[in-house]
Chimera marker file (.cmm) of the C-alpha trace (Angstrom):
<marker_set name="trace">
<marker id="1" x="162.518" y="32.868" z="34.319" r="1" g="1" b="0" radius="0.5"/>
<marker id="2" x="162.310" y="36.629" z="33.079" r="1" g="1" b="0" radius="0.5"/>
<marker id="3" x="162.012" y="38.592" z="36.259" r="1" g="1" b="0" radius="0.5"/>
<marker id="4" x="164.781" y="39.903" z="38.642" r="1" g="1" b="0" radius="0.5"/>
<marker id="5" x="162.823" y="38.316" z="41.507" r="1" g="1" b="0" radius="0.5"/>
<marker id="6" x="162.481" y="34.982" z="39.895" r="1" g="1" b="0" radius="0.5"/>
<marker id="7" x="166.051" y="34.642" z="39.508" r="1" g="1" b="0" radius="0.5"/>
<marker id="8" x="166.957" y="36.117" z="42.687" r="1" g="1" b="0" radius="0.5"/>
<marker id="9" x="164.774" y="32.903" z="44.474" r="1" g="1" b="0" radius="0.5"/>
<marker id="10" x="166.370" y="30.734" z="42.277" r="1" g="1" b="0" radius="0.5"/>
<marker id="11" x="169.953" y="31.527" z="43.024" r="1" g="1" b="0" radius="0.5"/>
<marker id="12" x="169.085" y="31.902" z="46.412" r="1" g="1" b="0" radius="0.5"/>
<marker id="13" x="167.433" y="28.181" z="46.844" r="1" g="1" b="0" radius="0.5"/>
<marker id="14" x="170.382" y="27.008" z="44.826" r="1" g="1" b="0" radius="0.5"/>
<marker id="15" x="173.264" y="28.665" z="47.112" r="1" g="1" b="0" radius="0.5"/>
<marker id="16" x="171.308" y="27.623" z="50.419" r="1" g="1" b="0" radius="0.5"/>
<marker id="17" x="171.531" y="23.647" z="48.720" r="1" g="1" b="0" radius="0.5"/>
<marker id="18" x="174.848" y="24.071" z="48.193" r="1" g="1" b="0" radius="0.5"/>
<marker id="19" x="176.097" y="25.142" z="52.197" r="1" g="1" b="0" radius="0.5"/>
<marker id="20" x="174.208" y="21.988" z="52.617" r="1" g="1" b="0" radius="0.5"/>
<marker id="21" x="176.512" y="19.549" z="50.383" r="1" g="1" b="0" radius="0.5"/>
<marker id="22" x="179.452" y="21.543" z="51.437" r="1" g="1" b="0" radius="0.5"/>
<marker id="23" x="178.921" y="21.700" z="54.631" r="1" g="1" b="0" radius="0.5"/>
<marker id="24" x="178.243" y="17.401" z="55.170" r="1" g="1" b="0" radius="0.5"/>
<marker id="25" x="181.366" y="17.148" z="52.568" r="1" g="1" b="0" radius="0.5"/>
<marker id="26" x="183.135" y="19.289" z="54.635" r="1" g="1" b="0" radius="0.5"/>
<marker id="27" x="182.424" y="17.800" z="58.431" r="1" g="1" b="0" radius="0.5"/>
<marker id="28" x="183.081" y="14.080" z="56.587" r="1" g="1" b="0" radius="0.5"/>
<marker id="29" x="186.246" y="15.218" z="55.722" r="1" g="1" b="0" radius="0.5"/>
<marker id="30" x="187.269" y="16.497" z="59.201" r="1" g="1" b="0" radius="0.5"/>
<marker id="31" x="185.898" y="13.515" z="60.890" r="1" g="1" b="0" radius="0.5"/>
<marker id="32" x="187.841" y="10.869" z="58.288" r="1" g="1" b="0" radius="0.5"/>
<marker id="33" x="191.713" y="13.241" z="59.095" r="1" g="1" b="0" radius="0.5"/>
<marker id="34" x="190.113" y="13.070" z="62.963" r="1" g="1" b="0" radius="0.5"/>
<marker id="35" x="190.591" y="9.117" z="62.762" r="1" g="1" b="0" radius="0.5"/>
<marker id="36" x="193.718" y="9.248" z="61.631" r="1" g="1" b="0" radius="0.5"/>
<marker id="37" x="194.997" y="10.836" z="64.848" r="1" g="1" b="0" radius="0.5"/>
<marker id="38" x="196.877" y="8.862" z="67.676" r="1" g="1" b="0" radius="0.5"/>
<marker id="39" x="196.969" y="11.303" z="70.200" r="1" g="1" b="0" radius="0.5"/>
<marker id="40" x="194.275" y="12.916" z="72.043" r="1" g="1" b="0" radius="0.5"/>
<marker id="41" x="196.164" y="16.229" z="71.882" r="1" g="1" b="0" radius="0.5"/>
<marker id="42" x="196.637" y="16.377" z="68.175" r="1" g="1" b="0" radius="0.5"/>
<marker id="43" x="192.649" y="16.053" z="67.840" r="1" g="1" b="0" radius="0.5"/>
<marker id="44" x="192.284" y="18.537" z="70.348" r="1" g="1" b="0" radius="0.5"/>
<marker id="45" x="194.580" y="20.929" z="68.845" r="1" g="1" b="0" radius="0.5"/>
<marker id="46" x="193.114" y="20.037" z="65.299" r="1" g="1" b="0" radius="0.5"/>
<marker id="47" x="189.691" y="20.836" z="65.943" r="1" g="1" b="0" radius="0.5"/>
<marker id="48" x="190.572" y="24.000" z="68.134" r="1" g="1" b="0" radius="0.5"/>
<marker id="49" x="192.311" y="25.583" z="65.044" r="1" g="1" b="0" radius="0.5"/>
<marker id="50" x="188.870" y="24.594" z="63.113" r="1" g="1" b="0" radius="0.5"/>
<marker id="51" x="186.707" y="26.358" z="64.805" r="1" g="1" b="0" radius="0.5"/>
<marker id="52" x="189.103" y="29.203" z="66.141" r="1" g="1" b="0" radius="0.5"/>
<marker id="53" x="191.569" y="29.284" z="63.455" r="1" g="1" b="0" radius="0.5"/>
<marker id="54" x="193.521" y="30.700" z="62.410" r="1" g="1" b="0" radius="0.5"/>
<marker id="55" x="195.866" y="30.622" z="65.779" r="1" g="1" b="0" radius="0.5"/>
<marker id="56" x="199.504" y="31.749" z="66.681" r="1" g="1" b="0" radius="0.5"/>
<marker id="57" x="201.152" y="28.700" z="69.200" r="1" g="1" b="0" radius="0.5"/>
<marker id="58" x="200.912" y="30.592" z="72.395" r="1" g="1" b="0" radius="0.5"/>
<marker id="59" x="196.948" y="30.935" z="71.620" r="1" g="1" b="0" radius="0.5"/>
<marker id="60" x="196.337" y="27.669" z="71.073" r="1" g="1" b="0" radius="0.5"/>
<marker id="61" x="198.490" y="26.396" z="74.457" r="1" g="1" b="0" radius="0.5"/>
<marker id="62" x="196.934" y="29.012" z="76.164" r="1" g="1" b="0" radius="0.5"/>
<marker id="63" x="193.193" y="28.288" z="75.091" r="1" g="1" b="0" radius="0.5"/>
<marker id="64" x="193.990" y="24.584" z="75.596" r="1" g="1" b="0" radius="0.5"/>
<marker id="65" x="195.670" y="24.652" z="78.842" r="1" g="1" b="0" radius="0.5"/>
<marker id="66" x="198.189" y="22.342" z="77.710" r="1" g="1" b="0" radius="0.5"/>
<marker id="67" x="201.827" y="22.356" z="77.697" r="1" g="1" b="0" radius="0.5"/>
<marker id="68" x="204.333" y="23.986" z="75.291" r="1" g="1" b="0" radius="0.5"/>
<marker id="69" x="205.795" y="20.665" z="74.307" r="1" g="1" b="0" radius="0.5"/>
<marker id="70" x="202.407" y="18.894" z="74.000" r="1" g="1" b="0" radius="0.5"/>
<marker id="71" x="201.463" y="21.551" z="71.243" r="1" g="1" b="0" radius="0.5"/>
<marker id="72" x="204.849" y="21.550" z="69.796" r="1" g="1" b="0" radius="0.5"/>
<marker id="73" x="204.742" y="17.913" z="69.161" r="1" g="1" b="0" radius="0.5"/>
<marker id="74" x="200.109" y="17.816" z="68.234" r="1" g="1" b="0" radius="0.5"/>
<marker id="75" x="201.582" y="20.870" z="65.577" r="1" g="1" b="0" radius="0.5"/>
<marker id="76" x="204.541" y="19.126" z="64.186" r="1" g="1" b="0" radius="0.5"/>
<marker id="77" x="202.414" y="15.686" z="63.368" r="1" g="1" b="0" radius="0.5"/>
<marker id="78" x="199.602" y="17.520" z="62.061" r="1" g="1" b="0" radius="0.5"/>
<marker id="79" x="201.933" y="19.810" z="59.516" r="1" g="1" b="0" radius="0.5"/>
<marker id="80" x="203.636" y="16.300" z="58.942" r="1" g="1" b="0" radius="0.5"/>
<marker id="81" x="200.638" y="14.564" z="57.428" r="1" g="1" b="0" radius="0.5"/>
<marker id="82" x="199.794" y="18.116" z="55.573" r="1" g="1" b="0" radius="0.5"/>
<marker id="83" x="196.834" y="18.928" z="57.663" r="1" g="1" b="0" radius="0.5"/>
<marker id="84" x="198.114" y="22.747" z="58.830" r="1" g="1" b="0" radius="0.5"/>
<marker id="85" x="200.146" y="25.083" z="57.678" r="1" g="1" b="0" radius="0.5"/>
<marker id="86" x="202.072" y="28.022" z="59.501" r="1" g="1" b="0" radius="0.5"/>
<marker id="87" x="202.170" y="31.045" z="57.388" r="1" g="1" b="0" radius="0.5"/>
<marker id="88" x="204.617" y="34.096" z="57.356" r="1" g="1" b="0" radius="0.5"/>
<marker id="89" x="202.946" y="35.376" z="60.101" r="1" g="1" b="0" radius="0.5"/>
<marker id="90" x="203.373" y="32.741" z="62.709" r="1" g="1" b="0" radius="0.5"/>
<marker id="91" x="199.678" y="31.989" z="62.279" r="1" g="1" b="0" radius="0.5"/>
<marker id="92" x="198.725" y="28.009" z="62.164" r="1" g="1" b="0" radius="0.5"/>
<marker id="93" x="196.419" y="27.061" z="59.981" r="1" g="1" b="0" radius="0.5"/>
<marker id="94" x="193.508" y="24.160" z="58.843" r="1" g="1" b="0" radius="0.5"/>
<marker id="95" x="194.282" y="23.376" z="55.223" r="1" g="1" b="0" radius="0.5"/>
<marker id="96" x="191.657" y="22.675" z="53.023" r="1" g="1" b="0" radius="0.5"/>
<marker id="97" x="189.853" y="19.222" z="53.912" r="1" g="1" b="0" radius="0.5"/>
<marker id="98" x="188.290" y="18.771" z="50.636" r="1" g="1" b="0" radius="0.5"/>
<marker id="99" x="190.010" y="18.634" z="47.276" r="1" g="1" b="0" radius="0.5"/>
<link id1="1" id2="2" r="1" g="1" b="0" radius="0.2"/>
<link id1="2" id2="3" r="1" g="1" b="0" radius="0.2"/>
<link id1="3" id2="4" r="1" g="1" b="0" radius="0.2"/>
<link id1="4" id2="5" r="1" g="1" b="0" radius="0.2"/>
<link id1="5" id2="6" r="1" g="1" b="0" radius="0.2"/>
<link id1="6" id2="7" r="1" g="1" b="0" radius="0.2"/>
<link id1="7" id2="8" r="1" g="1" b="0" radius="0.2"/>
<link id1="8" id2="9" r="1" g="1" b="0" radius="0.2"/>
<link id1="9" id2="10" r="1" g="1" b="0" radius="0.2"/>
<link id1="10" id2="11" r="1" g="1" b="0" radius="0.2"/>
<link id1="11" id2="12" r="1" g="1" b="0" radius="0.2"/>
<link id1="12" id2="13" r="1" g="1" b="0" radius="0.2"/>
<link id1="13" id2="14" r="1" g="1" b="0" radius="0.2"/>
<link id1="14" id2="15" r="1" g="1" b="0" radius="0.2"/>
<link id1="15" id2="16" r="1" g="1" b="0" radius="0.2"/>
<link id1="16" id2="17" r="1" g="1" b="0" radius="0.2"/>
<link id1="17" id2="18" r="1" g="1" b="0" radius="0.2"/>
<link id1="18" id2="19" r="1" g="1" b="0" radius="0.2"/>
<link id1="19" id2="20" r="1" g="1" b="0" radius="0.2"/>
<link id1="20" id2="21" r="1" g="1" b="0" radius="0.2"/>
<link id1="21" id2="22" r="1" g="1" b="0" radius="0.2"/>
<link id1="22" id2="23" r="1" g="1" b="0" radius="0.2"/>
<link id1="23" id2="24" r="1" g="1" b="0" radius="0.2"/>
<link id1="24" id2="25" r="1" g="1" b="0" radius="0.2"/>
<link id1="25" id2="26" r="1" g="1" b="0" radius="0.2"/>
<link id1="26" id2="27" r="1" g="1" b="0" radius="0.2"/>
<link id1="27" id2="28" r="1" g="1" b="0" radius="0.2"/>
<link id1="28" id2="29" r="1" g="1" b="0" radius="0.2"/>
<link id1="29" id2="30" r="1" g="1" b="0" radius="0.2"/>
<link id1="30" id2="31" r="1" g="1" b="0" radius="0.2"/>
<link id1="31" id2="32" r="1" g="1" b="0" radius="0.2"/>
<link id1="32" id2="33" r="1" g="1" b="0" radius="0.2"/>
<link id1="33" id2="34" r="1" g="1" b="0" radius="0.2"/>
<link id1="34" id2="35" r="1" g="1" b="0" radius="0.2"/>
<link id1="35" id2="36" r="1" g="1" b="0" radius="0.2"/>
<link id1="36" id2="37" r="1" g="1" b="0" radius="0.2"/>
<link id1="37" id2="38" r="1" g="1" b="0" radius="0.2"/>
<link id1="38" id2="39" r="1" g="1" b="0" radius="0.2"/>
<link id1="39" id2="40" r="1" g="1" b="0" radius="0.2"/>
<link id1="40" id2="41" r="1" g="1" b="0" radius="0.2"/>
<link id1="41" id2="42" r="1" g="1" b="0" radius="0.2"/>
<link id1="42" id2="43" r="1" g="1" b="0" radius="0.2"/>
<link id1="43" id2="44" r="1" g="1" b="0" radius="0.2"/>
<link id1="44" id2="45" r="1" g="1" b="0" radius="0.2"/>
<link id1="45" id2="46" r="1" g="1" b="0" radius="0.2"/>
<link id1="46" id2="47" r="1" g="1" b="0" radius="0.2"/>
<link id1="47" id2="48" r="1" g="1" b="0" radius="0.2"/>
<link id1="48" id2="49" r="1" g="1" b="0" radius="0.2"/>
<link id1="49" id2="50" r="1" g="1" b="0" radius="0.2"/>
<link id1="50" id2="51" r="1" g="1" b="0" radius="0.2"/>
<link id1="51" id2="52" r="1" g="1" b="0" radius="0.2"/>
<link id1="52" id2="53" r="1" g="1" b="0" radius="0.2"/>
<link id1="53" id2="54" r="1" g="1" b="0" radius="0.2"/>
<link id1="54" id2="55" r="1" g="1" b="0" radius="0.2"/>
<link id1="55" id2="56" r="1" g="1" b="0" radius="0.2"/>
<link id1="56" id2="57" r="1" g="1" b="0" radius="0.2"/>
<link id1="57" id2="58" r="1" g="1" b="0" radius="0.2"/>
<link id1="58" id2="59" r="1" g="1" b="0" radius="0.2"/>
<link id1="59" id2="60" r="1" g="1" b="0" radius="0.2"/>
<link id1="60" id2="61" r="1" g="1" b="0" radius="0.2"/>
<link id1="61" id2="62" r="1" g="1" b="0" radius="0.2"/>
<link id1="62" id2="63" r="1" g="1" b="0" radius="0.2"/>
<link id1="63" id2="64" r="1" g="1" b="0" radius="0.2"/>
<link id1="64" id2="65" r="1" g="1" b="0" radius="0.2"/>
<link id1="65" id2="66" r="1" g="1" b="0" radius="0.2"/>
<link id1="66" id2="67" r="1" g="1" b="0" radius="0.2"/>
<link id1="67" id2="68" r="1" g="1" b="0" radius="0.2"/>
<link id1="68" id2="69" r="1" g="1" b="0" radius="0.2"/>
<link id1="69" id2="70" r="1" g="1" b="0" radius="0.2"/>
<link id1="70" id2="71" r="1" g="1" b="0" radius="0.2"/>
<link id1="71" id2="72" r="1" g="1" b="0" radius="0.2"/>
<link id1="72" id2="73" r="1" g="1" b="0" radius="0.2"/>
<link id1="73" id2="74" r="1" g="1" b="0" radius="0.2"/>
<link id1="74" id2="75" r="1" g="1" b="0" radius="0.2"/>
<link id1="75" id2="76" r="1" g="1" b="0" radius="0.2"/>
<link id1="76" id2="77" r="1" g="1" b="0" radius="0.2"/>
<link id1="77" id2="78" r="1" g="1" b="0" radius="0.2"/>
<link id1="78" id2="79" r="1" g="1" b="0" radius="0.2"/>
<link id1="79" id2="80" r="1" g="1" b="0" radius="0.2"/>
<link id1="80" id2="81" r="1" g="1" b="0" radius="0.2"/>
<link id1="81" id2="82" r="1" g="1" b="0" radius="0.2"/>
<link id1="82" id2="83" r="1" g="1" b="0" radius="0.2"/>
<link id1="83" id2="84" r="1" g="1" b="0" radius="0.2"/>
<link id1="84" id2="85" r="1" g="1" b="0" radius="0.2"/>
<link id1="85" id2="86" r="1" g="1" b="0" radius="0.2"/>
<link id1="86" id2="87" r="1" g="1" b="0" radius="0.2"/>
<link id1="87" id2="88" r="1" g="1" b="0" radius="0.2"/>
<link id1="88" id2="89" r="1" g="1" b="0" radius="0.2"/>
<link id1="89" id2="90" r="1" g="1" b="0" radius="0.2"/>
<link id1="90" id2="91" r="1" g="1" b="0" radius="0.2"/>
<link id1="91" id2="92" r="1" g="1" b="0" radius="0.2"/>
<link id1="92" id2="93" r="1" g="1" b="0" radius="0.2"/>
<link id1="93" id2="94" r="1" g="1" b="0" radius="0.2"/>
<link id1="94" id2="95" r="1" g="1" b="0" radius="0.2"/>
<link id1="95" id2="96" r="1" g="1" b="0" radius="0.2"/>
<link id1="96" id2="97" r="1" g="1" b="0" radius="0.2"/>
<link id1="97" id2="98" r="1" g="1" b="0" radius="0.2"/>
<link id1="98" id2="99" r="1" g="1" b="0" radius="0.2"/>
</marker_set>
């Protein structure tokens, strides 16, 4: 492994293995803090900050059609077990699901 080219394949092949891992470790994890949810709003509001995040709370009721104290409640269980975080900007957010 000498050339440029060589190593550009090979860092290439092994970046595009590791999205793979990541991204299987990283829909497991969702899908294991998913079952730990007891109300249907609290997975709907989790998995509309994953893939819109991050969100301010009028966004989210709004995109969700649902009720300001549905969302109030779905955001204070899911920053109770540690699984979003509101930063200084009023913006909610998914924390990591894989340590």
């Amino acid at each position: 492994m000498g050339s440029v080219d060589e190593w550009e394949v090979f860092v290439e092949g092994l970046a595009s293995e590791l999205v793979s891992v990541l991204r299987r470790r990283l829909y497991g994890a969702h899908l294991n803090r998913l079952r730990d949810f007891g109300a249907p709003s609290e997975k709907l509001v989790y998995l509309y900050l994953v893939l819109a995040g991050p969100q301010r709370f009028t966004t989210i009721r709004r995109g969700l059609a649902l009720g300001e104290r549905t969302v109030d409640i779905a955001l204070r269980r899911l920053r109770e077990r540690g699984y979003v975080t509101q930063d200084s900007k009023f913006l909610y957010w998914i924390k990591d699901a894989i340590s």
